[in-house]
MIKOL-888279 format. One record per residue: x, y, z of N, C-alpha, C in turn; residue number from 1; residue in one letter; chain. Coordinates in steps of 0.2 Angstrom, whole numbers. Each point is the difference from the previous one (the first is absolute). Layout:
N
   n.x   n.y   n.z  ca.x  ca.y  ca.z   c.x   c.y   c.z num residuo cadena
     X     Y     Z     X     Y     Z     X     Y     Z NUM       A      A
...
This chain:
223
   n.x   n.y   n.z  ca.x  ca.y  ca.z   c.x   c.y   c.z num residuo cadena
  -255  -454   697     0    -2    -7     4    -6    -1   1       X      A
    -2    -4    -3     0    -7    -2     8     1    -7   2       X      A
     7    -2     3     5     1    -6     4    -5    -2   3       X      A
    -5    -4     3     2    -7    -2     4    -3    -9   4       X      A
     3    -3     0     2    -3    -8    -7    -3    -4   5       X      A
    -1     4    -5    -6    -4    -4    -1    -5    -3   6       X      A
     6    -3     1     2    -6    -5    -2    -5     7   7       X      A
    -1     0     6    -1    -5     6     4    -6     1   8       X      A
     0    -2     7     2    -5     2    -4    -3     5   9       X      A
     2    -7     0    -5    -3     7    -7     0    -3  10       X      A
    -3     3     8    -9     1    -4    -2     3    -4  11       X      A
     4     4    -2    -1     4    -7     5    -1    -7  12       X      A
     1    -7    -1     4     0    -4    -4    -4    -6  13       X      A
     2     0    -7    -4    -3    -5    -5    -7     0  14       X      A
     5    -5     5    -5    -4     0    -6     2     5  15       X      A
     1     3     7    -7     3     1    -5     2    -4  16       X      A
     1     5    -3    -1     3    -6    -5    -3    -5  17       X      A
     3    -7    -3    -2    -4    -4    -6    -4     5  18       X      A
     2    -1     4    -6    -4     6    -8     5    -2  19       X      A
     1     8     1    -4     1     1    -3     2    -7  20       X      A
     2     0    -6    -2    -1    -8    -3    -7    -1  21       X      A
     2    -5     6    -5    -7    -1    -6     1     2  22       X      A
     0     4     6    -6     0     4    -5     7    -3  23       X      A
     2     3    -4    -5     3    -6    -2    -3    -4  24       X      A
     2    -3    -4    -2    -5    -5    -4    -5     2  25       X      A
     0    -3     9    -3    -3     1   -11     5     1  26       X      A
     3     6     0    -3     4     4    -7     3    -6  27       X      A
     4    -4    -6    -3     3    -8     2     6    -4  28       X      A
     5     3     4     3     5    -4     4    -1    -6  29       X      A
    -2    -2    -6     1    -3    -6     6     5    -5  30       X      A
    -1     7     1     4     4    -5     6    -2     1  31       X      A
     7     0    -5     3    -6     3     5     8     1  32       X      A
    -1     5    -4     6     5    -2    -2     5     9  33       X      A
    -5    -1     4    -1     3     5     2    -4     3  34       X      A
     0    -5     2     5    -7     4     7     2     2  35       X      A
     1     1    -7     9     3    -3     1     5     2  36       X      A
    -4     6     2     1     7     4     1    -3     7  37       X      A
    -7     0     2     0    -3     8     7    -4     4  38       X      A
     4    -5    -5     6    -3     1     3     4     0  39       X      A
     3     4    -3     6     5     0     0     7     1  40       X      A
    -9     2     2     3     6     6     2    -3     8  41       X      A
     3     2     2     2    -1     7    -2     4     5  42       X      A
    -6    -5     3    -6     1     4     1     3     8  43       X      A
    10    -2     1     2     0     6     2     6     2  44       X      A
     2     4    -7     1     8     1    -5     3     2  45       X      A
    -8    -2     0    -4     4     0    -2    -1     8  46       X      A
     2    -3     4    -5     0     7     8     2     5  47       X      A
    -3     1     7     6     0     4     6    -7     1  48       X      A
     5     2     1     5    -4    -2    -1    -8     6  49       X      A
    -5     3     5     0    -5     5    -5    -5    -3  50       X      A
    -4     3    -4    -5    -5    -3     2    -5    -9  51       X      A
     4     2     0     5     0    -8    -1    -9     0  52       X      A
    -1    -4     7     3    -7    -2   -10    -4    -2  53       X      A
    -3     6     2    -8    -2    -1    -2     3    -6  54       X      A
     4     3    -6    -1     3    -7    -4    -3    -2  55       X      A
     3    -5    -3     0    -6    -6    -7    -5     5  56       X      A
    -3     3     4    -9    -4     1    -4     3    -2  57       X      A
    -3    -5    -2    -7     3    -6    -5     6    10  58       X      A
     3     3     3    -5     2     3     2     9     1  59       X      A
    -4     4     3    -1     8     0     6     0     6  60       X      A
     2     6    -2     5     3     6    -1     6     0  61       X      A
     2     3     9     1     6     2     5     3    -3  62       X      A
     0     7    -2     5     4    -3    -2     8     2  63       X      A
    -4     1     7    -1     4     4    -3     6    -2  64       X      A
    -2     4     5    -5     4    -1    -7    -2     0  65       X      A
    -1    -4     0    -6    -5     0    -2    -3    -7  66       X      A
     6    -3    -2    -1    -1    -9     3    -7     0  67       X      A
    -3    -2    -5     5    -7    -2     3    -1    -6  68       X      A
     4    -4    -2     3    -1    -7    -7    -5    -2  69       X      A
    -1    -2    -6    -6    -5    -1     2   -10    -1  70       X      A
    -3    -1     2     0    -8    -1     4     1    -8  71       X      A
     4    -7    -1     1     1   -10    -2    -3    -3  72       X      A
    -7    -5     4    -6    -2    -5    -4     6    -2  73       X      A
     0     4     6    -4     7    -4     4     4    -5  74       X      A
     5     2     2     7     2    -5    -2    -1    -8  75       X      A
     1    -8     1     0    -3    -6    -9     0    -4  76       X      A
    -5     0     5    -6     1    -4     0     5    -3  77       X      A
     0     4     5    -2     8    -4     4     2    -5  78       X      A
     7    -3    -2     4     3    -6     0    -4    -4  79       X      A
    -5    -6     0    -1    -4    -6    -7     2    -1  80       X      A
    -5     4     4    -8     1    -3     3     7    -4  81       X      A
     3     4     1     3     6    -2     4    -1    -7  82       X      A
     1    -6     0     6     1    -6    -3    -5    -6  83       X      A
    -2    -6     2    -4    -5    -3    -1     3    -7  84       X      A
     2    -5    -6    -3     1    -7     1     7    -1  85       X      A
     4     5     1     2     6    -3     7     3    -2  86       X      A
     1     2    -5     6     3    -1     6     1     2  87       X      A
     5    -1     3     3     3     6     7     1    -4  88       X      A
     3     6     2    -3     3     8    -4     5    -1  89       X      A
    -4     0     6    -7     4     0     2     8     1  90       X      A
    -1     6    -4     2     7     1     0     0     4  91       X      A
    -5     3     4     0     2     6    -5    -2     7  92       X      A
     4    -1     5    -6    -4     6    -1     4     7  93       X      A
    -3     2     2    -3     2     7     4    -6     4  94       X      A
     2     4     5    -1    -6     6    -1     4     5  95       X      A
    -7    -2     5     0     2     6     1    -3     5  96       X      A
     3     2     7     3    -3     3     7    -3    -1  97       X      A
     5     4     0     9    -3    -1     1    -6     7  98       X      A
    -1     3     5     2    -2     3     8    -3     1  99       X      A
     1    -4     1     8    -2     1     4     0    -9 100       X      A
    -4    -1    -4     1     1    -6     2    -7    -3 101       X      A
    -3    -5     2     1    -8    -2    -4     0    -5 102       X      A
    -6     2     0    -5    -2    -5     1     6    -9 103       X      A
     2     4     4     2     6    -5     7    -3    -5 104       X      A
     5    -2     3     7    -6    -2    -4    -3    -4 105       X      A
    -3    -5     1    -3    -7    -4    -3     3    -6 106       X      A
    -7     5     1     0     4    -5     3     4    -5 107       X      A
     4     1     1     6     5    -2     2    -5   -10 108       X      A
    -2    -7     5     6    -3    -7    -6    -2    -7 109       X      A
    -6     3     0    -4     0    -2    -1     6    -4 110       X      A
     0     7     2    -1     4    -2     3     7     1 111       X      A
    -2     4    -7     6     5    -2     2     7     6 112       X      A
    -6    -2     3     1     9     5    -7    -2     7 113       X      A
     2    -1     4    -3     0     5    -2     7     6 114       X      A
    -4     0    -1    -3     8     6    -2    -3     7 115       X      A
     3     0     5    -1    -2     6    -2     4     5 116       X      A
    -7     0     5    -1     3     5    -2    -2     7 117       X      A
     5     3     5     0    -2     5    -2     6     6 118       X      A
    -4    -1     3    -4     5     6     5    -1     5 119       X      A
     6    -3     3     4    -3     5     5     4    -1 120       X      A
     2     7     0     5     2    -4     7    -4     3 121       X      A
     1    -2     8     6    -3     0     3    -8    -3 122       X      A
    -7    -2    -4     3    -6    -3     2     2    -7 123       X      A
     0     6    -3     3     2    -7     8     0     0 124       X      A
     3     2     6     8     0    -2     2    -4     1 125       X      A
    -3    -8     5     5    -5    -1    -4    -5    -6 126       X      A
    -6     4    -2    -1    -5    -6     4     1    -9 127       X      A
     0     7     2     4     4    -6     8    -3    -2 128       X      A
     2    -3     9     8    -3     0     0    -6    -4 129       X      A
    -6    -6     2    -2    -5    -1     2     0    -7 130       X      A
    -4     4    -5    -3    -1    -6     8     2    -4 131       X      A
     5     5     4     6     2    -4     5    -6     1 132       X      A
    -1     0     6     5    -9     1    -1    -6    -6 133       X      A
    -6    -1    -3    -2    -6    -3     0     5    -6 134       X      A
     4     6    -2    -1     1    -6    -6     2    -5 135       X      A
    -5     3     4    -9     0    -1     2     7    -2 136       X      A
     0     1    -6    -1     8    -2    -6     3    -2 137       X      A
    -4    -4    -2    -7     1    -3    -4     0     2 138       X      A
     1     3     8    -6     3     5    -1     6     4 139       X      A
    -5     4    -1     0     5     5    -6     2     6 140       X      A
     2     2     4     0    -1     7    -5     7     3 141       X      A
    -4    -2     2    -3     8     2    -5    -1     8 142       X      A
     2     4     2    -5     1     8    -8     3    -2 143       X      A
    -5    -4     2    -5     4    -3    -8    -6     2 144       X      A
    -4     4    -2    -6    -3     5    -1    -7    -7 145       X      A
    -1    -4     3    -3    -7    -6    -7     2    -4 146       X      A
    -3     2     4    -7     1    -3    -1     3    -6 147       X      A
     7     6     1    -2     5    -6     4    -2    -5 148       X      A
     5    -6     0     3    -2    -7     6     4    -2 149       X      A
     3    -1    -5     4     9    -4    -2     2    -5 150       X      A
    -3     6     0    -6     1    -4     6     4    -7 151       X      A
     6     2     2     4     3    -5     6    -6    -4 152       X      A
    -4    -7     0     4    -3    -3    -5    -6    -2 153       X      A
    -5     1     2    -6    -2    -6    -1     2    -7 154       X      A
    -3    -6    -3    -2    -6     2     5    -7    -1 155       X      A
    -1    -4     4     2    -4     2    -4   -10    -4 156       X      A
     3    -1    -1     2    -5    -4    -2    -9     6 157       X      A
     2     1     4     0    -4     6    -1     3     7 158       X      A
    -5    -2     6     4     5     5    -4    -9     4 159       X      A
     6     4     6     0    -9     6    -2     4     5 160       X      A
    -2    -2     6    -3     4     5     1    -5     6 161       X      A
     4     0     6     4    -3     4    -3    -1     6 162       X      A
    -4     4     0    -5     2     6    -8    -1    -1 163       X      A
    -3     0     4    -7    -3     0    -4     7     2 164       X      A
    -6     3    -5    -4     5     1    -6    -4     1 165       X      A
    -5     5     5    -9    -6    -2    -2     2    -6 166       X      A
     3     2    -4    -3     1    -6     7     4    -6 167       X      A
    -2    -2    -8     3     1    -3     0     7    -1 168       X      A
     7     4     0    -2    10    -1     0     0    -7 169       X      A
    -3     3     1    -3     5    -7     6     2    -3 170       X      A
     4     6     3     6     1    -3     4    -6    -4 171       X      A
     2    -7     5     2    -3    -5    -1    -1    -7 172       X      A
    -7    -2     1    -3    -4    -7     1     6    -5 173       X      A
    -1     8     4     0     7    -8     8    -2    -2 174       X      A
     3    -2     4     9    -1    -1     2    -7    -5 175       X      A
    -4    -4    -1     1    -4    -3    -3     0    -9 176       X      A
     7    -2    -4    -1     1    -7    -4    -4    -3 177       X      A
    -3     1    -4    -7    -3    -6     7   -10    -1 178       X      A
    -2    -3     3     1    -8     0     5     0     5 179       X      A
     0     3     5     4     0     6    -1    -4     5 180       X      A
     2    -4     5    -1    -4     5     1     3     8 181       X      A
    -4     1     3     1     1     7    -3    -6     4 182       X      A
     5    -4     3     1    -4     6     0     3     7 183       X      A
    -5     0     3    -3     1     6    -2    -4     5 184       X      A
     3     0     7    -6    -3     6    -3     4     3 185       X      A
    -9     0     1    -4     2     3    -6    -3     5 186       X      A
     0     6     3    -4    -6     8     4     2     4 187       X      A
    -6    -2     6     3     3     6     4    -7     4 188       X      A
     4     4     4     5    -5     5    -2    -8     0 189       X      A
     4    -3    -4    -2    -6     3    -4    -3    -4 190       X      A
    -2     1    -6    -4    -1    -6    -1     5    -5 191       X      A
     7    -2    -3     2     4    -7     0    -3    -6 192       X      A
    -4     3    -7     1    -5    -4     6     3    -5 193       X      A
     4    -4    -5     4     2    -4    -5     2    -5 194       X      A
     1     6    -3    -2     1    -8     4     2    -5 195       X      A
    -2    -1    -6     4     2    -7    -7     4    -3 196       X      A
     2     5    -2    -3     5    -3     1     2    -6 197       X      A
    -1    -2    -6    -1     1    -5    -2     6    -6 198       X      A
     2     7    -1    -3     3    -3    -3     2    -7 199       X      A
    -6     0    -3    -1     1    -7    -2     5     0 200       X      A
     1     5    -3    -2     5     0    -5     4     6 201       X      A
    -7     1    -1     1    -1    10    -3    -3     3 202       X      A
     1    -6    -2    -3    -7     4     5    -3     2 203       X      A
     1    -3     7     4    -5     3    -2    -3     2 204       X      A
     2    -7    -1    -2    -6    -1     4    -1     6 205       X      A
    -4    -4     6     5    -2     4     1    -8     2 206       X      A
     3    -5     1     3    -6     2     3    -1     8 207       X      A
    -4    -3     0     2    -3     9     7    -7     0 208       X      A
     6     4     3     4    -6    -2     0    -4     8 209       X      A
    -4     2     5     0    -3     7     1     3     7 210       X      A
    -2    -4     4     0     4     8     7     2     1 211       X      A
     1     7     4     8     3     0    -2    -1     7 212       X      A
     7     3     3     1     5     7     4     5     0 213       X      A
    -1     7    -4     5     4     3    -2     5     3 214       X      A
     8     6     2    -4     2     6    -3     7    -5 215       X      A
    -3     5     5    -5     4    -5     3     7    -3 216       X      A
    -5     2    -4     7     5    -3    -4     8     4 217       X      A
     4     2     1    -4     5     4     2     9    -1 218       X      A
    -4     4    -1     2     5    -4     4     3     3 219       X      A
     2     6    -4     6     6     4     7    -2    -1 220       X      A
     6     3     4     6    -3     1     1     1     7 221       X      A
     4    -2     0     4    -1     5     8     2     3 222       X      A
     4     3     3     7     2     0     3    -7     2 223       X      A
């Protein structure tokens, strides 16, 4: 587990930092108050400490068990298609896939109560540390298949989906509130697209926000 200072130095230190808030904006990620998250979580707690001086690169890293933390142009897309033009902070958000728990921090400074679900049960404890170290009270953490969503803390208001299915579950969308957003990539390996999903009563409107690469979400758990 990565116990490094949050505050960084070196390659992980603020003006790093700021380099790579340049290189989003050059990227078109316009929301300025998700820019202002992205900068001030500290990216380098989230990966192994031997990788800590590659944080601050707009690129995917390994965080083991066959997982990655995500690019933070994807970071910053997806919590700008999710938040964009609404209220905040949003009641309540799904997130499937915690994974290291980078994406879930950034999240966090958005909205009021986060439901998190990860099939990897050994990435919940040092994700759990992560979110107490930075102060992240507003999230709860569950071992548990993505597919099936949390059906006892529905509905859900926003839900983000971190992994890649061939197709959008059904569960989800029953999980998602009358003008709720669910942000998803679907498609198989190697040609995923980003969605926003829209609900109106029981029509969802969907929006293609572009070509992804994550890896795939895959049912059941895992010890």
């Amino acid at each position: 587990m990565n116990d490094q200072d949050p505050r960084g130095i070196g390659m992980t230190s603020a003006r790093t930092r700021d380099r790579l808030i340049a290189t989003l904006r050059e990227s078109e990620i316009t929301n300025e108050a998700v820019l202002a998250r992205l900068r001030d979580v500290p990216r380098h707690i989230f990966v192994d400490e031997a990788l800590s001086s590659r944080a601050y690169e707009n690129t995917v890293l390994p965080i083991g068990h066959g997982q990655t933390i995500s690019q933070p142009y994807i970071v910053a897309l997806m919590t700008e298609a999710l938040i964009a033009d609404r209220e905040l902070p949003i009641p309540k958000v799904l997130e499937i896939g915690t994974g290291c728990g980078y994406q879930t921090a950034v999240l966090a400074g958005f909205v009021r109560h986060i439901f998190g679900v990860e099939r990897i049960n050994a990435l919940i404890r040092p994700s759990r540390h992560r979110l107490r170290k930075l102060r992240i009270n507003n999230v709860s953490l569950r071992h548990g298949d993505g597919f099936e969503g949390w059906v006892s803390q529905a509905p859900f208001q926003g839900i983000l989906v971190a992994a890649a299915p061939g197709a959008v579950p059904d569960a989800l969308l029953a999980q998602l509130d009358e003008g709720g957003r669910l942000v998803i990539p679907v498609g198989a390996s190697g040609r995923q697209d980003l969605l926003r999903i829209t609900r109106t009563g029981d029509e969802f409107k969907r929006e293609l926000l572009g070509p992804v690469s994550f890896v795939p979400l895959l049912a059941g758990q895992t010890l």
